[in-house]
LUMDREN-878862 format. One record per residue (C-alpha): residue number from 1; x, y negated, z. Coordinates in steps of 0.2 Angstrom, whole numbers, plus 5000, padded with zeros to 4 digits. Layout:
BEGIN
+-----+------+------+------+
!   n !    X !    Y !    Z !
+-----+------+------+------+
! NUM !    X !    Y !    Z !
...
+-----+------+------+------+
This chain:
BEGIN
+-----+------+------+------+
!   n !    X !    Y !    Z !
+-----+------+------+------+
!   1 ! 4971 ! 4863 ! 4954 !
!   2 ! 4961 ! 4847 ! 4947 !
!   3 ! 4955 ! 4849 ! 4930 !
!   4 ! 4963 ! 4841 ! 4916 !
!   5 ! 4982 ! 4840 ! 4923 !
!   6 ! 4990 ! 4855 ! 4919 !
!   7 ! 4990 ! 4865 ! 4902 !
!   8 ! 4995 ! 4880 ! 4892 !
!   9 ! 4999 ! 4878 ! 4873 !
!  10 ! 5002 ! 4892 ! 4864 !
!  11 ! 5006 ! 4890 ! 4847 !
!  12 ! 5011 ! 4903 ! 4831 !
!  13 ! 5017 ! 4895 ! 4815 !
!  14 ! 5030 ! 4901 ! 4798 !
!  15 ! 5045 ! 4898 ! 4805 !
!  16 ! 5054 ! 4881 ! 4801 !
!  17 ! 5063 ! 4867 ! 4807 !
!  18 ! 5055 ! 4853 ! 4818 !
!  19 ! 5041 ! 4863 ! 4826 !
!  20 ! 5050 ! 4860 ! 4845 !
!  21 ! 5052 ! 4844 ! 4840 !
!  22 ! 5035 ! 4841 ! 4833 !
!  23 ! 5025 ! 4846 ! 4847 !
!  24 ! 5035 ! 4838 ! 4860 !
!  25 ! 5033 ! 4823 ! 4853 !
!  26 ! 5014 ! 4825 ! 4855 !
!  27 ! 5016 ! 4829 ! 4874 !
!  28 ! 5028 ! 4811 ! 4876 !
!  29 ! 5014 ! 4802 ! 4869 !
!  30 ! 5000 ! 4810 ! 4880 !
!  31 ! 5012 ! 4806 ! 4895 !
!  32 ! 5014 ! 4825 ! 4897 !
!  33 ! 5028 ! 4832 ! 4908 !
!  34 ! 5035 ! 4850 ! 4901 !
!  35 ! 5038 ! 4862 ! 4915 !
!  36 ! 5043 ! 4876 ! 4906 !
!  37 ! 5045 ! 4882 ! 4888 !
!  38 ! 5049 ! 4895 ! 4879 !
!  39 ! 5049 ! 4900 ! 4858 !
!  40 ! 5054 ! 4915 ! 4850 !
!  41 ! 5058 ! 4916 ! 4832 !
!  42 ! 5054 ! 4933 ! 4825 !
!  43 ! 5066 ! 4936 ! 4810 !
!  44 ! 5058 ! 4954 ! 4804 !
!  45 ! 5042 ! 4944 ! 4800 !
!  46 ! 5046 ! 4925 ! 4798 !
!  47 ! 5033 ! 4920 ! 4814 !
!  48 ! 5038 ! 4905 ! 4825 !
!  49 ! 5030 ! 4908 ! 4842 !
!  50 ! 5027 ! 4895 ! 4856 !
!  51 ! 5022 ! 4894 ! 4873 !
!  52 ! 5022 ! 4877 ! 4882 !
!  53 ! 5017 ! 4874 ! 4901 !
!  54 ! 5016 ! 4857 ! 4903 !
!  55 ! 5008 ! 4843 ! 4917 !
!  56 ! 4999 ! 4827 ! 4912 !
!  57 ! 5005 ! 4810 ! 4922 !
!  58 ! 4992 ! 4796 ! 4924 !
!  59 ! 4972 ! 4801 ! 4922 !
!  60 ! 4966 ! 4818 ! 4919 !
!  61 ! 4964 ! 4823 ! 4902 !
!  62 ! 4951 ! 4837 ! 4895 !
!  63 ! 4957 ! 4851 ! 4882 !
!  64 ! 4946 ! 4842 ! 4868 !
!  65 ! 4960 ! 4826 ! 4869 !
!  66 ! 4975 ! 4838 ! 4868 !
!  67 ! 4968 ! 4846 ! 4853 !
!  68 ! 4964 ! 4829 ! 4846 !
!  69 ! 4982 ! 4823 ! 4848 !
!  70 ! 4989 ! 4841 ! 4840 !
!  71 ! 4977 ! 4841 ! 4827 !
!  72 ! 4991 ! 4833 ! 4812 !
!  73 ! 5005 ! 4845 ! 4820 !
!  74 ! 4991 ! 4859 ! 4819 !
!  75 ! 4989 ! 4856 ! 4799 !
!  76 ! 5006 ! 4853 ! 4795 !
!  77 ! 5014 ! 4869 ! 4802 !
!  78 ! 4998 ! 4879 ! 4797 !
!  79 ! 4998 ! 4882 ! 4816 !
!  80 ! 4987 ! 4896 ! 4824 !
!  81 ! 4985 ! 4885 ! 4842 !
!  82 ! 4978 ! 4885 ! 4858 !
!  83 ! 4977 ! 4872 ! 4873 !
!  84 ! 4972 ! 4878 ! 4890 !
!  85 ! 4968 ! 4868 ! 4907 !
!  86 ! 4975 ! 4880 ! 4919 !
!  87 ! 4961 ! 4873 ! 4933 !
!  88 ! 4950 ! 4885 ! 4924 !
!  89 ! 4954 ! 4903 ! 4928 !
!  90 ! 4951 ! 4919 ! 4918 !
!  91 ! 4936 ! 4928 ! 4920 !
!  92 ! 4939 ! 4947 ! 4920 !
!  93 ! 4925 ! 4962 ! 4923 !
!  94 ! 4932 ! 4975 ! 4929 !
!  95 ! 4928 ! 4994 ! 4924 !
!  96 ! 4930 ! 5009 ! 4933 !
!  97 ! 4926 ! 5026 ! 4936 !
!  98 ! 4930 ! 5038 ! 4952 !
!  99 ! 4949 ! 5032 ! 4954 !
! 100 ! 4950 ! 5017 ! 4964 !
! 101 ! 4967 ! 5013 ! 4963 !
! 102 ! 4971 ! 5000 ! 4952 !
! 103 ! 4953 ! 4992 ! 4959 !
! 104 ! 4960 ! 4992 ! 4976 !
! 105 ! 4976 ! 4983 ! 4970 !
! 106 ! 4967 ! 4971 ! 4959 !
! 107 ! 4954 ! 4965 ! 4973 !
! 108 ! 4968 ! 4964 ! 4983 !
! 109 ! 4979 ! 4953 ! 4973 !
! 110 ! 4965 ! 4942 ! 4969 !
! 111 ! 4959 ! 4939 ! 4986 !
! 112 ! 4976 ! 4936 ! 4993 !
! 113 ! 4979 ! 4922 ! 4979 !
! 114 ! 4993 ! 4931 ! 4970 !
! 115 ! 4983 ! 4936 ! 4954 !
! 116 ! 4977 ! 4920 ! 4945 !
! 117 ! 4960 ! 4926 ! 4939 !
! 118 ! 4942 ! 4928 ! 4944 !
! 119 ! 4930 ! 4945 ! 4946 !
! 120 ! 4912 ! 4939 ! 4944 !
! 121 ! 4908 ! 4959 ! 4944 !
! 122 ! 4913 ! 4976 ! 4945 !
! 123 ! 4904 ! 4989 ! 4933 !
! 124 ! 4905 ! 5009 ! 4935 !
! 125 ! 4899 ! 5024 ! 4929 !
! 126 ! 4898 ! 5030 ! 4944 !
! 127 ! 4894 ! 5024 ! 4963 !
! 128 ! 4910 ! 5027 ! 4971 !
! 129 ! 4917 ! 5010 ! 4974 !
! 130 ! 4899 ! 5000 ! 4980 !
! 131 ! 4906 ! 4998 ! 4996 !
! 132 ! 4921 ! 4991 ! 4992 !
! 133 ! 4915 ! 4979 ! 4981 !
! 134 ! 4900 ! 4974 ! 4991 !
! 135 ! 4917 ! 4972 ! 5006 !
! 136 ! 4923 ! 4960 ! 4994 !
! 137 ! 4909 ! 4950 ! 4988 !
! 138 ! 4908 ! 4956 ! 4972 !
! 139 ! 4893 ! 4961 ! 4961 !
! 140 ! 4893 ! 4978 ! 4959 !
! 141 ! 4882 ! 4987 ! 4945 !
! 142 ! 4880 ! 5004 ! 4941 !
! 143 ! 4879 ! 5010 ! 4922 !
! 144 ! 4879 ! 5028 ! 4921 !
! 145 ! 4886 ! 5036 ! 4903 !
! 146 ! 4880 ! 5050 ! 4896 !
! 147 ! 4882 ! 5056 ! 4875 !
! 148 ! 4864 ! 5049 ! 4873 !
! 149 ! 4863 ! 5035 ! 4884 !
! 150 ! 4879 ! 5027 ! 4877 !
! 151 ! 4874 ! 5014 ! 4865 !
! 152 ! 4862 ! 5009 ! 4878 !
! 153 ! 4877 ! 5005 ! 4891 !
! 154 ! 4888 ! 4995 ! 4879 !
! 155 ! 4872 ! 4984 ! 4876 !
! 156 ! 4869 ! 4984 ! 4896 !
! 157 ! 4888 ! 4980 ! 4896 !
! 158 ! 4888 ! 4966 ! 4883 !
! 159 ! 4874 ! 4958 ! 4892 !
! 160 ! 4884 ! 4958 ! 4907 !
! 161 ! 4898 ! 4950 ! 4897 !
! 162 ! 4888 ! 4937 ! 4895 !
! 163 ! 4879 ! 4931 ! 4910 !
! 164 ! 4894 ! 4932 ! 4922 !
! 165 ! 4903 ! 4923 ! 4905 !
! 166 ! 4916 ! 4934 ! 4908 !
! 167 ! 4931 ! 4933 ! 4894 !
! 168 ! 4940 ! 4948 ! 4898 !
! 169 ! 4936 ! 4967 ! 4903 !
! 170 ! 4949 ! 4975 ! 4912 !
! 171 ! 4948 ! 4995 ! 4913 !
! 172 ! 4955 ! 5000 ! 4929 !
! 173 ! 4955 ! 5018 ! 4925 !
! 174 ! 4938 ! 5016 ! 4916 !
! 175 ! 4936 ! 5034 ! 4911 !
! 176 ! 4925 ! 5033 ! 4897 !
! 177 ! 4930 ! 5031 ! 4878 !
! 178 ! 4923 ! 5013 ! 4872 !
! 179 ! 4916 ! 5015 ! 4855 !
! 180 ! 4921 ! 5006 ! 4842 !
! 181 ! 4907 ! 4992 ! 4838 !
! 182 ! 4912 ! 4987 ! 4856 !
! 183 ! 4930 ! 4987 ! 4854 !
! 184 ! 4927 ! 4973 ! 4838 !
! 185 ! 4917 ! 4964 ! 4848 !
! 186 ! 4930 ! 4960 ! 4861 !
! 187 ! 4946 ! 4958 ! 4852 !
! 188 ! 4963 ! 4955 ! 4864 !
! 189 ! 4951 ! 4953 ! 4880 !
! 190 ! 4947 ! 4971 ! 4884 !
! 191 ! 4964 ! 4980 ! 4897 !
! 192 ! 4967 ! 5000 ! 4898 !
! 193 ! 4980 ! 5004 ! 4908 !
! 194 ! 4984 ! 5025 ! 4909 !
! 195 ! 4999 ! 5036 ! 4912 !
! 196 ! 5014 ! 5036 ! 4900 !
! 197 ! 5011 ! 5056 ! 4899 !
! 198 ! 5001 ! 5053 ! 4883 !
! 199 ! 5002 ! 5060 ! 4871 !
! 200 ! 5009 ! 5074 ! 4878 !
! 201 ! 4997 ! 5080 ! 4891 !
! 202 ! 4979 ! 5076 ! 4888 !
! 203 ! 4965 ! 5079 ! 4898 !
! 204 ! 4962 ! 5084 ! 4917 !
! 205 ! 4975 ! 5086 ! 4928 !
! 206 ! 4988 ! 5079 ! 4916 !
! 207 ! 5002 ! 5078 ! 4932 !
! 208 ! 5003 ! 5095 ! 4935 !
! 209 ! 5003 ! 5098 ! 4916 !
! 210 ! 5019 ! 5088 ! 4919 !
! 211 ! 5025 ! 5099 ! 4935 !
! 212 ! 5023 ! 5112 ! 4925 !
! 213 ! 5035 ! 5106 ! 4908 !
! 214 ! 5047 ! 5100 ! 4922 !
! 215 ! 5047 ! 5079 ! 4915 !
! 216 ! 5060 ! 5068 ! 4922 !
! 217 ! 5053 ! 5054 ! 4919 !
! 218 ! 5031 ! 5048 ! 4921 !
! 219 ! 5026 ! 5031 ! 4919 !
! 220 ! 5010 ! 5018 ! 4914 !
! 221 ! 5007 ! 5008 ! 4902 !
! 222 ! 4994 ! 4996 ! 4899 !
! 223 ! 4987 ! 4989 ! 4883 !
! 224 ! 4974 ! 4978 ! 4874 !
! 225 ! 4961 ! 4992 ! 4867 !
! 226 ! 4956 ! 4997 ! 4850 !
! 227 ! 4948 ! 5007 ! 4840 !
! 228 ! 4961 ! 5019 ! 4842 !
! 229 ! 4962 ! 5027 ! 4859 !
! 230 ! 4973 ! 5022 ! 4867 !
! 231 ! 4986 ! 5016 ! 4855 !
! 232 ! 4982 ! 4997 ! 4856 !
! 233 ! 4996 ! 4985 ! 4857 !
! 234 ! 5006 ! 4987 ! 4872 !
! 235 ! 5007 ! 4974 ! 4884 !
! 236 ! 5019 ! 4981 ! 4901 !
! 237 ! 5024 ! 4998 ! 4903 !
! 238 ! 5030 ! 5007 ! 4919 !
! 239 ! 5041 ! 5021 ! 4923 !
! 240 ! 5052 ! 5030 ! 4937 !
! 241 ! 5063 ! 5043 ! 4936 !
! 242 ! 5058 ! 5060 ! 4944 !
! 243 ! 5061 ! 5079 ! 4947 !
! 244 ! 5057 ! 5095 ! 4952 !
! 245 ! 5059 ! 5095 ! 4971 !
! 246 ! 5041 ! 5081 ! 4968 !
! 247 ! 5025 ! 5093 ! 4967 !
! 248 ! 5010 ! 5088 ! 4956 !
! 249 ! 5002 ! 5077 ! 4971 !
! 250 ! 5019 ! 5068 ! 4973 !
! 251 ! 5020 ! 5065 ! 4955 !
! 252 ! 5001 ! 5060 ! 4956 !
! 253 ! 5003 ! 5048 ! 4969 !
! 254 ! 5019 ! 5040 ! 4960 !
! 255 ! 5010 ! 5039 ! 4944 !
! 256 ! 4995 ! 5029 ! 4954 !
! 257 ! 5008 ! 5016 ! 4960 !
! 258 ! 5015 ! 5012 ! 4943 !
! 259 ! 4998 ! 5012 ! 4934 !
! 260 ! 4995 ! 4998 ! 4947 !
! 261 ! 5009 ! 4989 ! 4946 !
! 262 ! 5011 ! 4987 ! 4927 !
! 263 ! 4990 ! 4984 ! 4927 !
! 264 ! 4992 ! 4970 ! 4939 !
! 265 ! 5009 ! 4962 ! 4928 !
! 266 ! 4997 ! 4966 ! 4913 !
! 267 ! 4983 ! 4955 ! 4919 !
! 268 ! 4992 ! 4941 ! 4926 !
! 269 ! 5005 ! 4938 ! 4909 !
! 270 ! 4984 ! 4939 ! 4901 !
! 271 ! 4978 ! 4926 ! 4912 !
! 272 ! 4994 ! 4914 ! 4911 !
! 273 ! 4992 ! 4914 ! 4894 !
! 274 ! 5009 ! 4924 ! 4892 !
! 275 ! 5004 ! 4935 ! 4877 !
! 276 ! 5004 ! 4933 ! 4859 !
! 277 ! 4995 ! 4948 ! 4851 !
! 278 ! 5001 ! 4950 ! 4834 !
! 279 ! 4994 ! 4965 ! 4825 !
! 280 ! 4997 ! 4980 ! 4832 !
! 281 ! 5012 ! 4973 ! 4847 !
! 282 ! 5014 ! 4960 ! 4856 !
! 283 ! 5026 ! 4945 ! 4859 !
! 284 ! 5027 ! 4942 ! 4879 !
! 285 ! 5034 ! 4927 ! 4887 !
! 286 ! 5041 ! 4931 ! 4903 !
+-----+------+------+------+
């Protein structure tokens, strides 16, 4: 996609009259064509939400002259905007520990060209997935955790972040708890994604801690992350009906396709610009 000709405009306002109409009128006289738009009006907290895909006609133009033109729109609705050239793709490091198979699915997706985002590396804790990676032609870097070595691995991690320029983490089944420094420092861009069993069945084996209480339904769910584990806003969740003719493996293996599934949804509705974090949830524009 040639830079400068197609855009994303997300936009979150007080609700009134004349927002549609306002911005709009912006993108008629910037020769922009609308391709698709979509608002929500929340009435339990009086936000106006916006999200605008839209085409320029004519020459290319960069996100500094789409801003320039919204700027009087921006003041006058005491807007929270944001323009962005779709010909510039997320950047997402991926995480992960000794379960590779939301990894698998992700590289996957991205090198069949049905996942809009770009993996300039792959970090672990362990060194399970090297040769996958290196089978994909991804950078693959090794940052072993322990109690005492942690603070030293999230500063490893945030200088990672920054020389790949990478603007969002995605944990893909990333099993160490991120502390809290480094969940502030990344706000909206890091992804967990983990079974819907929480917070019921915690801690190793939780499938056959779901066997055992006969559940009839497991799913995933994958979320921005916080400071509280695993409680950040929720961005796609998964599920499927089961019973007790499935054994724990069965339920395993079922539970590793919806994690994938909802983690992949999660991650492209992040990189088309779909989401609108609000506090603690999330507005998403399907």
């Amino acid at each position: 996609m040639e830079p400068g000709r197609e855009f994303v405009l997300t936009v979150s306002c007080p609700d009134r009259r004349g927002i549609v109409h306002a911005v709009s009128g912006v993108m008629l006289d910037l020769s922009m064509t609308i391709l698709d738009s979509q608002q929500f009006a929340d009435v339990t907290s009086g936000e106006f939400h916006l999200r605008m895909h839209v085409a320029r006609e004519g020459d290319p133009l960069p996100v500094s002259g789409l801003d320039v033109a919204m700027a009087g729109v921006v003041a006058r609705f005491a807007m929270t905007y944001a323009a962005h050239d779709l010909s510039q793709r997320r950047r997402v490091l991926v995480m992960v520990s000794q379960q590779g198979h939301c990894l698998n699915d992700l590289l996957f997706r991205v090198r069949a060209g049905t996942l809009p985002v770009q993996v300039p590396a792959i970090v672990s804790n362990h060194e399970d997935f090297r040769d996958l990676a290196q089978w994909h032609g991804v950078p693959f870097h090794h940052l072993p955790v322990t109690r005492e070595t942690k603070p030293d691995a999230e500063a490893q991690l945030r200088r990672l972040v920054a020389d790949y320029d990478a603007d969002t983490i995605a944990l893909a089944r990333y099993m160490q708890v991120l502390s809290a420094d480094l969940c502030a420092d990344f706000p909206g861009r890091i992804i967990n994604i983990h079974h819907s069993l929480l917070p019921s069945f915690k801690g190793a084996k939780p499938y056959t801690q779901a066997h055992d209480r006969g559940v009839k339904v497991i799913g995933a769910t994958a979320h921005y992350v916080t400071a509280d584990l695993d409680e950040g806003p929720i961005i796609e969740q998964d599920f499927r009906r089961v019973d007790h003719r499935m054994s724990p493996a069965e339920l395993a293996a079922v539970g590793q396709e919806l994690e994938a599934m909802a983690f992949a949804r999660a991650l492209r509705w992040h990189a088309e610009h779909r989401v609108v974090l609000r506090g603690r949830r999330t507005i998403v524009f399907d």
